[in-house]
C-alpha positions in Angstrom: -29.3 -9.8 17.5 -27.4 -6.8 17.1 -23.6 -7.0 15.8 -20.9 -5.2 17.3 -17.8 -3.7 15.2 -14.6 -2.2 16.7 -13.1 0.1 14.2 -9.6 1.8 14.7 -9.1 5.4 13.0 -12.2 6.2 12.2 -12.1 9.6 12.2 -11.0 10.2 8.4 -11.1 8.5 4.9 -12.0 4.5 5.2 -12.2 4.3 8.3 -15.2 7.0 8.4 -17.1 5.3 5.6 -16.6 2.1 7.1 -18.7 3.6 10.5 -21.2 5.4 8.5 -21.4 1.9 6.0 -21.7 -0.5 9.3 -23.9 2.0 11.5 -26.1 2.4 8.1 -27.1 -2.0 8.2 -27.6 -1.9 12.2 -24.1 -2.7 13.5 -23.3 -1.4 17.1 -19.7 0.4 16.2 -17.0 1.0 18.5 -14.2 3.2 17.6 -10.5 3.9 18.5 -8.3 7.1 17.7 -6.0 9.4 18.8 -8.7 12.0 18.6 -11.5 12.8 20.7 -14.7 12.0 19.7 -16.2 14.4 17.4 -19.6 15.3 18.1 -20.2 16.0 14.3 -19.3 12.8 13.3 -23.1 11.4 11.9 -23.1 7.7 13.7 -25.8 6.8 16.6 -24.1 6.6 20.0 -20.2 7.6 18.6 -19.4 9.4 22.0 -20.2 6.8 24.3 -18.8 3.9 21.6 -15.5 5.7 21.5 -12.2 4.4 22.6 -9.3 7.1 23.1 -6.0 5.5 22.3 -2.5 6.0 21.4 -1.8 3.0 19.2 1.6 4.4 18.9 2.3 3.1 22.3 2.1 -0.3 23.5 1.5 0.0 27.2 -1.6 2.2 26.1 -2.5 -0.6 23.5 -2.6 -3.0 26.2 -4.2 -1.5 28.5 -7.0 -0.3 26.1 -8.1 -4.2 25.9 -9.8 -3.8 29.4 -11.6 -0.8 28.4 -12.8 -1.8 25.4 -14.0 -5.4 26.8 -15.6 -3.5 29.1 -17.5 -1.6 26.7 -18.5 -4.8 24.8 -20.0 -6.1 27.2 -20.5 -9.2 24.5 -19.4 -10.7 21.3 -17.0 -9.2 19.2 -18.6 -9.6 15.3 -15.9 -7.9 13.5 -12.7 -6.2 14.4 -11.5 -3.6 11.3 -7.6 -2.6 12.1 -7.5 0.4 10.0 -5.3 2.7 12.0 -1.9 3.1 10.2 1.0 6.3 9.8 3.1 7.5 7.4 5.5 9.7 8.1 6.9 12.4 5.9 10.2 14.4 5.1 10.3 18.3 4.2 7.5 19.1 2.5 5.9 16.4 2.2 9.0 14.1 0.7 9.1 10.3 0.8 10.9 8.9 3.5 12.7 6.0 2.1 15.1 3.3 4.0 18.4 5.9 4.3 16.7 8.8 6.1 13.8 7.0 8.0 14.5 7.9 11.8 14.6 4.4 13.6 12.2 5.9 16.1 10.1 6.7 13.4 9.9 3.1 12.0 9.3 2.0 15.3 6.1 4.5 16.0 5.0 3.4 12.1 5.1 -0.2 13.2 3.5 0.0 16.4 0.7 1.8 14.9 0.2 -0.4 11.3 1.6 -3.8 12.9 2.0 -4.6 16.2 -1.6 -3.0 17.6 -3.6 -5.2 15.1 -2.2 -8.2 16.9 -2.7 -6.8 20.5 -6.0 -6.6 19.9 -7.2 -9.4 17.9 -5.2 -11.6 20.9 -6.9 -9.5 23.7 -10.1 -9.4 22.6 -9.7 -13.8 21.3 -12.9 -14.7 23.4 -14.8 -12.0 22.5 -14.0 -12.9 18.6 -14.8 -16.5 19.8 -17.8 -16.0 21.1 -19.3 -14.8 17.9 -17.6 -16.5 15.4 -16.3 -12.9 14.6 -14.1 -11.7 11.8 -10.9 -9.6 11.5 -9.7 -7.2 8.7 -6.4 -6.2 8.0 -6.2 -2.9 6.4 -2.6 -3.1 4.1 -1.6 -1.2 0.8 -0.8 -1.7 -2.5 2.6 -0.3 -1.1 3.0 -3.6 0.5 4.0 -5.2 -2.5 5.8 -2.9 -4.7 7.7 0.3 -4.1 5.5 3.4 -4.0 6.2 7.2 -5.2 4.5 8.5 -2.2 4.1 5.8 0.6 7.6 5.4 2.8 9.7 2.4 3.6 8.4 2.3 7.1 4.8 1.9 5.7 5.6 0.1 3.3 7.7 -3.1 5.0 4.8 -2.4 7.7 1.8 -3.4 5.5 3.9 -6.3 4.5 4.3 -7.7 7.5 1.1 -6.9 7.8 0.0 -8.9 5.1 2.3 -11.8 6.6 0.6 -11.5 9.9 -2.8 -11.8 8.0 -2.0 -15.6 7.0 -0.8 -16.3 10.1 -3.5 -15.1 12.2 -6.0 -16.8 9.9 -4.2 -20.2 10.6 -4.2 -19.6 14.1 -7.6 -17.9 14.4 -9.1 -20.3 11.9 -9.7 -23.1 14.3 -11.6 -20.8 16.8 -14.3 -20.2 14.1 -12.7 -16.9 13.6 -11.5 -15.6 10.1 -9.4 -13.2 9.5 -8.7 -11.6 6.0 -7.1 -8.6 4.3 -7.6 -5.6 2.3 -5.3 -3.4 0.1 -6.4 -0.4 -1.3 -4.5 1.1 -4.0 -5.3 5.0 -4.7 -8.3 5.9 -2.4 -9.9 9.3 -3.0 -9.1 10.8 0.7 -8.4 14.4 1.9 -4.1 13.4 2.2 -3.9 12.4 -1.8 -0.3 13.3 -2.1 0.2 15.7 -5.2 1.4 13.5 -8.3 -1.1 11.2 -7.4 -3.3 12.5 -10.9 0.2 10.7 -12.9 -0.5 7.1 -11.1 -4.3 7.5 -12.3 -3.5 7.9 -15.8 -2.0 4.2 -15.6 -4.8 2.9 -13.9 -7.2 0.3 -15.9 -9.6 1.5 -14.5 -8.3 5.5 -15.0 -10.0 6.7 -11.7 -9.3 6.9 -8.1 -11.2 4.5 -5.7 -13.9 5.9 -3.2 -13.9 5.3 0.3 -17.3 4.1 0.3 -16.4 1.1 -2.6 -13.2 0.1 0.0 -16.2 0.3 3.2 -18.3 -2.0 1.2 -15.2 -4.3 0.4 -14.7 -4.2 4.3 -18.6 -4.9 5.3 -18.5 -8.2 2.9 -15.5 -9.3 5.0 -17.6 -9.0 7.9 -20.3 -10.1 7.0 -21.9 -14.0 6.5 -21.5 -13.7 2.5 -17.9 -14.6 3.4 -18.4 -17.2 5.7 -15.5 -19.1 3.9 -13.3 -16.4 3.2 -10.0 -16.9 5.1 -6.5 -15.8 4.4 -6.8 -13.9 1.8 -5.7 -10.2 0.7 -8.5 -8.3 -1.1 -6.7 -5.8 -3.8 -8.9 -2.8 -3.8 -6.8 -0.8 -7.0 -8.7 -0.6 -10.4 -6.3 -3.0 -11.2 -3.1 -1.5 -10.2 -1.6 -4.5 -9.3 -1.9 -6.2 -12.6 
């Protein structure tokens, strides 16, 4: 039987390796974005699998659950909420608790917080039905202040970390798991400059790929966890140490 993924922001850094690492073992992958579908992105049946959605806004959230239900057609395997903003200043400056714009911190949280819920609770039977499993895409900037990440993004992976446990109690008893990641620095086209200093620190002394973060993702998904619940994977070279 074929598995079926849905995958927000697929269209860069993790979320793109996660496709091409999911497509690659015979997973059926759906995608959302605020993009279009790229016709050069290399995964079987990407246009017709794609989802165009403004996670940003929450009547477009909701009314994306038909659609994509729709497009199931089925069982819901895995559910990957990857999709998540950061806002800048000037030239790229960290935007920290004084000078975040409240309707910035509201778009930031709409995006990284409140669509993971959304559709984890709007797509419940299709999860249900296949004993599925949900991923939580955090940071390392959800535990400690970052250099580059803001405050917005910051308290938002936190609660999103939060709203990991809690969806795995609830989730739990509907055979459904639901579990965590947080990457730490992640080799990525928007590696903000400075970023070189944080990898000297590093036990590990090197960035992460995107393809080691995929494969921590496909695991989550996959029956290797089938007892994995709750839990926040650190993805850092041992940043958090």
């Amino acid at each position: 039987m074929t598995r079926t993924l849905l995958l927000t922001g697929a269209s860069r850094g993790i979320g793109h390796a996660a496709v091409k690492k999911f497509s690659r073992e015979g997973w059926r992958v759906l995608t959302c974005s605020r993009q279009a579908f790229d016709p050069s992105c290399p995964w079987p049946g990407g246009a017709e699998n794609h989802i165009q959605i403004d996670l940003s806004d929450p009547a477009d959230i909701i009314n994306a659950v038909e659609v994509i239900r729709e497009r199931l057609d089925g069982p819901l395997h895995g559910l990957v909420n990857n999709a998540g903003i950061s806002p800048k200043g000037a030239q790229g400056a960290r935007l920290n608790t004084l000078d975040t714009d409240l309707l910035d911190w509201g778009k930031v949280f709409h995006v990284n917080f409140f669509a993971p819920i959304v559709l984890s609770r709007g797509l419940k039977e299709e999860l249900m039905q296949a004993k599925g499993s949900v991923v939580n895409v955090t940071s390392i900037a959800g535990a400690r202040v970052h250099p580059f990440a803001g405050a917005a993004y910051a308290t938002s992976k936190a609660a999103l970390a939060a709203l990991t446990r809690e969806m795995a109690h609830d989730f739990g008893p509907l055979g459904v798991r639901v579990n965590a990641i947080a990457p730490g620095e992640i080799e990525t086209s928007i590696l903000s400059p400075g970023t070189e200093k944080i990898v000297e620190t590093l036990p590990l002394r090197r960035l992460g790929s995107v393809d080691e973060v995929a494969d921590v993702i496909y695991f989550l998904c996959s029956d290797a966890s089938s007892y994995v619940n709750g839990t926040e994977i650190e993805i850092n070279g041992g940043q958090h140490v």
